[in-house]
C-alpha positions as a Markdown table, in Angstrom:
| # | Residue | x | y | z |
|---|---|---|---|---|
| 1 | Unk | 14.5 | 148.1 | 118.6 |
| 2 | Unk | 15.9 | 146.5 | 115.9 |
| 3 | Unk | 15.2 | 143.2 | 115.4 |
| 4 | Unk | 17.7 | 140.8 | 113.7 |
| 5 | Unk | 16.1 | 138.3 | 111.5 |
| 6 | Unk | 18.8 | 136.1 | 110.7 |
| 7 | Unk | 18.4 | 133.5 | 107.3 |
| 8 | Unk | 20.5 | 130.7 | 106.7 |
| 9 | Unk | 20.9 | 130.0 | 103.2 |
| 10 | Unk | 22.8 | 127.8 | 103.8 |
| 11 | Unk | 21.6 | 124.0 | 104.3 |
| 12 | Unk | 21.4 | 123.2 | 107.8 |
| 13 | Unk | 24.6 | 120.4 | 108.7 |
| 14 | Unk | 22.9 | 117.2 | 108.2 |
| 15 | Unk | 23.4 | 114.6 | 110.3 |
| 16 | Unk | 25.5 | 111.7 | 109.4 |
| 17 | Unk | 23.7 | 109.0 | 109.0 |
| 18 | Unk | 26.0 | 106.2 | 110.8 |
| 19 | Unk | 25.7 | 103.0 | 108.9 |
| 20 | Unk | 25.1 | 100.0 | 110.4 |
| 21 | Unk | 27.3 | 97.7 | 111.8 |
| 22 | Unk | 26.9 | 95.1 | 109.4 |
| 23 | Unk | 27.1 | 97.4 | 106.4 |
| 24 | Unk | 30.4 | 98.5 | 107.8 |
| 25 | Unk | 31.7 | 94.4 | 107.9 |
| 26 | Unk | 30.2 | 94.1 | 103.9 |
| 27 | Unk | 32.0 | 97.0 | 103.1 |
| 28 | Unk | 35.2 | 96.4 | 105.2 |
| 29 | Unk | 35.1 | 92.2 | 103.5 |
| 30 | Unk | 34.2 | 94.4 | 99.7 |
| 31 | Unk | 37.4 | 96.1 | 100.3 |
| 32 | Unk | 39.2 | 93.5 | 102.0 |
| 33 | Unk | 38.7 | 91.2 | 98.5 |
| 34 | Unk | 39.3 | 93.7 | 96.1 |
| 35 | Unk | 42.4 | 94.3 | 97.8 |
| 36 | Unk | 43.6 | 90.6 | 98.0 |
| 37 | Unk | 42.2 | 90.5 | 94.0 |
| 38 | Unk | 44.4 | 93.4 | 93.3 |
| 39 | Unk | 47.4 | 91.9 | 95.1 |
| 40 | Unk | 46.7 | 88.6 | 93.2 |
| 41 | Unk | 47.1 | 90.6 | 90.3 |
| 42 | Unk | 50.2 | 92.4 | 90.8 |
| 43 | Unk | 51.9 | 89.1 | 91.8 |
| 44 | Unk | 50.4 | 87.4 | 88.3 |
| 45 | Unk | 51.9 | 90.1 | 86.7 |
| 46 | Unk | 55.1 | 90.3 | 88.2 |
| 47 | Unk | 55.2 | 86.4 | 87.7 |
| 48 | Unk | 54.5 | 86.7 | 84.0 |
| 49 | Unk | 57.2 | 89.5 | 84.1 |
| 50 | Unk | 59.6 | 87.2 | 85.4 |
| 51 | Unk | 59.3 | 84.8 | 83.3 |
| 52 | Unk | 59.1 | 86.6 | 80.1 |
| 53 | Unk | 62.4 | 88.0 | 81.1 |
| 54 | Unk | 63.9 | 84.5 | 81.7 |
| 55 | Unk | 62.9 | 83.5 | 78.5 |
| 56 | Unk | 64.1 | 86.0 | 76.4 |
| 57 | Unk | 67.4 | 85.8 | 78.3 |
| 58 | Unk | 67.3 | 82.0 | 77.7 |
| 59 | Unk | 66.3 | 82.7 | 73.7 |
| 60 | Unk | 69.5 | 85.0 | 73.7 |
| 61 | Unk | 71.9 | 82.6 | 75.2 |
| 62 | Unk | 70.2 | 79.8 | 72.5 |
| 63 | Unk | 71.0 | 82.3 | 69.6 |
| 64 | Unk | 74.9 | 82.8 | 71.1 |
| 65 | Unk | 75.1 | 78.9 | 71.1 |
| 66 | Unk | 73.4 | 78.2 | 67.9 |
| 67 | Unk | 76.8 | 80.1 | 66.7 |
| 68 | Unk | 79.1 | 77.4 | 68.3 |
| 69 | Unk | 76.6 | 74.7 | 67.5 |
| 70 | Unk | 76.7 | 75.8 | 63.6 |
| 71 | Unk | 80.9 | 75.9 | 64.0 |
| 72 | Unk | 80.7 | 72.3 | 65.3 |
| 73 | Unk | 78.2 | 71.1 | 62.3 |
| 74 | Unk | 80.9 | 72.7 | 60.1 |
| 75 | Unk | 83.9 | 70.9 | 62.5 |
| 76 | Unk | 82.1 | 67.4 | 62.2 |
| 77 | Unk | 81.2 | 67.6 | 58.1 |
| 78 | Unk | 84.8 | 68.7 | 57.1 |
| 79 | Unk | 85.6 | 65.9 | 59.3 |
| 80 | Unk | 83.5 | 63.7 | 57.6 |
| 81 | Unk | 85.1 | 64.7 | 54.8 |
| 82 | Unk | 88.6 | 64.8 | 55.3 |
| 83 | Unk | 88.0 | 60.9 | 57.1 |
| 84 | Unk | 86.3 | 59.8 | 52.9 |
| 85 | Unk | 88.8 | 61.5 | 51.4 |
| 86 | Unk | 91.7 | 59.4 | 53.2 |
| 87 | Unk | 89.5 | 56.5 | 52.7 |
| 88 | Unk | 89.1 | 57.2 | 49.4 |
| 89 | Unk | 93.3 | 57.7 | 48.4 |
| 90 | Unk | 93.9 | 54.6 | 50.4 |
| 91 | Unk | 91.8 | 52.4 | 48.7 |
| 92 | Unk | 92.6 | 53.8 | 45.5 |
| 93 | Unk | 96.0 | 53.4 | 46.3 |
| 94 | Unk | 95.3 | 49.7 | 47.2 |
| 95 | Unk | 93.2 | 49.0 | 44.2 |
| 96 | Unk | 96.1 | 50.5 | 41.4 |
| 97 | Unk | 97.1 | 47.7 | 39.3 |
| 98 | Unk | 100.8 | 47.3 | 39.1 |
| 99 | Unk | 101.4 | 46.7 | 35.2 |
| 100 | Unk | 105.0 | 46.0 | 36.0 |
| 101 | Unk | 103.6 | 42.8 | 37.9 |
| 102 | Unk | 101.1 | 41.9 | 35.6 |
| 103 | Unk | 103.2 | 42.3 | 32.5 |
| 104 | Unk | 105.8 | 40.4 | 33.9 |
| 105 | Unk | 103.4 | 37.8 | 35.3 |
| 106 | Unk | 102.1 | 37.4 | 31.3 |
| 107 | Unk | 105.5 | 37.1 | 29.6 |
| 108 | Unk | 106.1 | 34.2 | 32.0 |
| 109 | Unk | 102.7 | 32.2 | 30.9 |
| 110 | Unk | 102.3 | 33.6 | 27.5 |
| 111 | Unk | 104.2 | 31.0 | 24.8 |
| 112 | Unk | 106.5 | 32.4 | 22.2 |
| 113 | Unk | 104.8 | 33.3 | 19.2 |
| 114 | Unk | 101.7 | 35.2 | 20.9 |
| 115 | Unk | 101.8 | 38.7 | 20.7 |
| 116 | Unk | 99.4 | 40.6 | 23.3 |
| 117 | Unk | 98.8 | 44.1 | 21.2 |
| 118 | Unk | 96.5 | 45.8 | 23.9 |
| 119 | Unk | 96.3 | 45.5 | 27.8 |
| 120 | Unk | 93.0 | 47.0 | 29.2 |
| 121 | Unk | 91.1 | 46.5 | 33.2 |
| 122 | Unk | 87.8 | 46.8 | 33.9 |
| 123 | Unk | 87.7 | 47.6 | 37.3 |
| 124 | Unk | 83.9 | 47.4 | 37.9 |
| 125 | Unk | 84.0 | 43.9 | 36.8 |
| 126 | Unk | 87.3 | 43.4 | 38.3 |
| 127 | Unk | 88.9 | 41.8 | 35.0 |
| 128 | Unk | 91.7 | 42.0 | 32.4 |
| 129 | Unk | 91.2 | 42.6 | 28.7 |
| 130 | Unk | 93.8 | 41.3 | 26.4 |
| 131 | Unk | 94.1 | 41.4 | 22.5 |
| 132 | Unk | 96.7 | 39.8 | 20.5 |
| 133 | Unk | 97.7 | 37.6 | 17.6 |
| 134 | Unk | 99.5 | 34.6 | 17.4 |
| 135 | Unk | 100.6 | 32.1 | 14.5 |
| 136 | Unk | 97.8 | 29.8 | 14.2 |
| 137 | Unk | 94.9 | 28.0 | 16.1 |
| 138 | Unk | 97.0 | 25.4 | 18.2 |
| 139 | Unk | 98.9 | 28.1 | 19.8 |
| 140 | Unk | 95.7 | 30.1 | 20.6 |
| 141 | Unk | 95.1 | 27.3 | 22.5 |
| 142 | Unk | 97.9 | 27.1 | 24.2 |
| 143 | Unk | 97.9 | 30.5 | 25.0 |
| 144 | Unk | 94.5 | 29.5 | 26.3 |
| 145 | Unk | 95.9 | 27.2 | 28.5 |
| 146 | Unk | 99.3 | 28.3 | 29.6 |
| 147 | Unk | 96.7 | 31.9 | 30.9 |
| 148 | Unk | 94.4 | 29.2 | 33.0 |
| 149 | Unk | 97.1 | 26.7 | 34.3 |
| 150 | Unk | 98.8 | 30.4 | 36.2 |
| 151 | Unk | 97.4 | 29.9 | 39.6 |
| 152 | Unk | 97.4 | 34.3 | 39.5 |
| 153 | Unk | 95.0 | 34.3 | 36.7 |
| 154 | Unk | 91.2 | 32.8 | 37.1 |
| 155 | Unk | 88.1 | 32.9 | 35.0 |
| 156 | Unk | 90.0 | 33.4 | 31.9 |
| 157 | Unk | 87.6 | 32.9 | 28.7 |
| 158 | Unk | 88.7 | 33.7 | 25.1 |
| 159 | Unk | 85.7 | 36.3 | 23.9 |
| 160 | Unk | 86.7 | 36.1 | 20.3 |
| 161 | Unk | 89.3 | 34.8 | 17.9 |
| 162 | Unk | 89.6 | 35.3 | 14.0 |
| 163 | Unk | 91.2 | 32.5 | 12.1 |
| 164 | Unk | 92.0 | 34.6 | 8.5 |
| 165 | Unk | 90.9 | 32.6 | 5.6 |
| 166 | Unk | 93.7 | 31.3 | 3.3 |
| 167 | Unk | 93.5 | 32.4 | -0.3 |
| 168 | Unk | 97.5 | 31.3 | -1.4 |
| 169 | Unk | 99.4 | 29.1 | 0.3 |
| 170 | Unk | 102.8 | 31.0 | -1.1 |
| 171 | Unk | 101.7 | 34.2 | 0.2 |
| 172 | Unk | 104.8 | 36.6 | 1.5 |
| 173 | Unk | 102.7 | 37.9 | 4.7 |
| 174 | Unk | 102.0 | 35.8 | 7.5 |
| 175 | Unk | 98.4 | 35.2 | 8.6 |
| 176 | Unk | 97.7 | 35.6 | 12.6 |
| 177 | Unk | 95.1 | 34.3 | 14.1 |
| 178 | Unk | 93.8 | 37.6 | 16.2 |
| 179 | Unk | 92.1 | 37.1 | 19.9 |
| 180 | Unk | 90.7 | 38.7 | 23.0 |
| 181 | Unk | 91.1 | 36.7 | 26.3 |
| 182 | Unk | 89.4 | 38.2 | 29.8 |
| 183 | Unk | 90.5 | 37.2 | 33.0 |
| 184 | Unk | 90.4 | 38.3 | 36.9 |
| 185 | Unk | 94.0 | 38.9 | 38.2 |
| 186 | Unk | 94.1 | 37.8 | 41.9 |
| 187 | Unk | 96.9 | 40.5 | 42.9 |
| 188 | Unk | 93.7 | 43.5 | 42.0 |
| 189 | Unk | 91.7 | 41.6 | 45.1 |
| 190 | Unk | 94.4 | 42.5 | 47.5 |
C-alpha cells in the first residue's frame, strides 16, 4: 500500500479579512473627495482654458483694430493739417497789404515836393516804414501833418529826419531834408 503524502507548497488561501463597516464608509468618503477634488480640478482647468482662449482671441481682434485705429490717427492729423493749412492761406490772404491802395492812399496825403524813396511793413508790429526827402523843414512838417490828419493812417511818428547843413548859399544842388515816418495802416487790420 502506497501511501500518498501530499505537500502543498503552496500557501494555503488565506482568508480575506473583511474590513469593517466603518473602514469601508472612510474609504468610500476618501474616494468620494478625491474624486469631487479631481473634478474641481478639471473644471479649474477647463475654466482657465476658456478663458485664455478668449483672451487671446480678444488680443487678436485688438491687434486687427489697432490697424484701423492707426488709419484713423493718420485720417484725423492730415485733417488737422489740411484744416491749418486753409487757415493759414486764408489769413495770409487776408493780411496781404494791397500796395496799389496804400500808394494811392499816400499820393493823396503826401504834399508836392515830398518824395517817399522806400516803402517797407513790419507785419509783427503791424506798421509802415517810409523814407523820403523833401525840400526843407516846413514841408517835413507838413508832410507830418497831412500823414496824421488821413483818418486811414494812425500812430504816425517821424523816427528821424536830417536837415543838411548849408555851406554856400549859391550852391547848383538842392539840399533835402531826408526822413523816416512809421505808421499803422487801418486797411492791414481788416
Amino acid at each position: 500500500m502506497e501511501q500518498i503524502i501530499e505537500i502543498n507548497l503552496l500557501p494555503g488561501k488565506k482568508r480575506r479579512k473583511q474590513l469593517s463597516r466603518e473602514n469601508r464608509q472612510i474609504i468610500t468618503i476618501g474616494v468620494v473627495f478625491l474624486i469631487i477634488l479631481a473634478l474641481l480640478y478639471a473644471g479649474l482647468r477647463v475654466q482657465l482654458y476658456q478663458r485664455t482662449s478668449y483672451l487671446n482671441d480678444l488680443n487678436n481682434q485688438i491687434d486687427q483694430l489697432k490697424n484701423v485705429e492707426n488709419l484713423l490717427n493718420k485720417r484725423q492729423s492730415l485733417g488737422d493739417e489740411l484744416f491749418y493749412y486753409e487757415t493759414t492761406i486764408e489769413k495770409l490772404v487776408n493780411s496781404q497789404i494791397n500796395w496799389n491802395n496804400l500808394i494811392d492812399e499816400l499820393s493823396t496825403s503826401l504834399p508836392k515836393d515830398t518824395v517817399i524813396e522806400s516803402l517797407s511793413s513790419d507785419r509783427t508790429k503791424n506798421s509802415i516804414k517810409i523814407t523820403g526827402h523833401t525840400l526843407d523843414l516846413q514841408k517835413l512838417a507838413w508832410t507830418f501833418n497831412s500823414l496824421k490828419i488821413n483818418g486811414n493812417f494812425e500812430n504816425v511818428v517821424v523816427e528821424s529826419y536830417n536837415i543838411p547843413f548849408e555851406k554856400e548859399k549859391a550852391q547848383t544842388a538842392p539840399q533835402y531834408v531826408t526822413f523816416t515816418i512809421t505808421f499803422a495802416w487801418k486797411e492791414i487790420k481788416k
